[in-house]
Residue, then its C-alpha position, 0 to 999 in steps of 0.5 A: x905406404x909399406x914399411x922399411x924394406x928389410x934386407x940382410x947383410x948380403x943385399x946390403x954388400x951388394x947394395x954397396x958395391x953396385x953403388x960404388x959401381x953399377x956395372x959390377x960383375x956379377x961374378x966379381x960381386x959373387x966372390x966378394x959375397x961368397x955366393x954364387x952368380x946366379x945368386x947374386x942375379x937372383x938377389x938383384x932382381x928381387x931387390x929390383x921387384x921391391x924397388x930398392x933398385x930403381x936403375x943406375x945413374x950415369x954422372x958425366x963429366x960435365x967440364x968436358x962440356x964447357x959447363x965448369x960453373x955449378x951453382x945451387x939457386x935457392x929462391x924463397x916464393x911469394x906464395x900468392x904470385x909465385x908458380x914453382x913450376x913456371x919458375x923451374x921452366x924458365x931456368x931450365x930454358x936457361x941453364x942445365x937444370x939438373x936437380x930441381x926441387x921443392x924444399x922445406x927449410x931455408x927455401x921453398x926452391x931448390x935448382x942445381x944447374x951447370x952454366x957456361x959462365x957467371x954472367x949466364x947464370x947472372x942472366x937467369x937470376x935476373x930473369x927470374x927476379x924480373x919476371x917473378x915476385x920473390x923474396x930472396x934468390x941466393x946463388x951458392x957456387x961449388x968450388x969444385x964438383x960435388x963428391x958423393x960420400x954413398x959410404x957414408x949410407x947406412x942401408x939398415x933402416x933405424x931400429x933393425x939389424 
């Protein structure tokens, strides 16, 4: 594995404004950076070449969808019966899985979903318990949508400029 992936303070300006909106012009982003557009081209593919930019993600309103539950399932395995994968199939059956993931912490699981209702994500922590040895499940319900803070990102790796 390489080292942190140094970038100067305009990659980062530019970073920063393709991550508040990735469909940025590239003329506009130019003029905030005082480069040119070409630059600006230049600079994005080769950060695309080091894999600093991987692609852009598209956050749909998911209400519009009749999903207005989002949820976080925490679930703690027993590591002799459990399959994570398995666990993660069945609730992805059952609900809009949309971040899945295996933790060091509080749980070995992590599941964002979006659902319908509370009784139709109750139907999936059932369905998991029952089907599953667990050892603790735990449903945490946002109160209104997450909102992701990309100011807050500092795009210097520790140590460097």
């Amino acid at each position: 594995m390489s080292g942190p992936v140094k970038i100067d303070e305009i990659d980062e300006k530019i970073l920063c404004l393709l991550i508040k909106d990735a469909r940025t012009r590239l003329k506009d982003i130019a003029k905030d950076c005082n480069i040119t557009s070409v630059s600006v081209l230049n600079r994005i593919k080769r950060l695309k070449k080091l894999g600093v930019i991987t692609g852009a993600t598209l956050y749909p309103r998911v209400e519009l969808f009749n999903l207005p539950i989002i949820a976080n399932i925490g679930i703690n395995l027993d590591a002799n019966y459990a399959n994570e994968d398995e666990i993660l199939k069945l609730i992805g059956e059952q609900t809009n899985l949309v971040e899945p993931a295996t933790s060091i912490g509080k749980y070995d699981l992590y599941a964002l979903v979006y659902a319908e209702n509370i009784s139709e994500l109750d139907k999936v922590v059932y369905a998991v318990k029952r089907r599953f040895k667990i050892k603790t499940i735990v449903v945490n319900l946002f109160s209104n949508k997450p909102h992701f803070l990309f100011d807050n990102i500092n795009l210097q790796p520790k140590g460097t400029g």
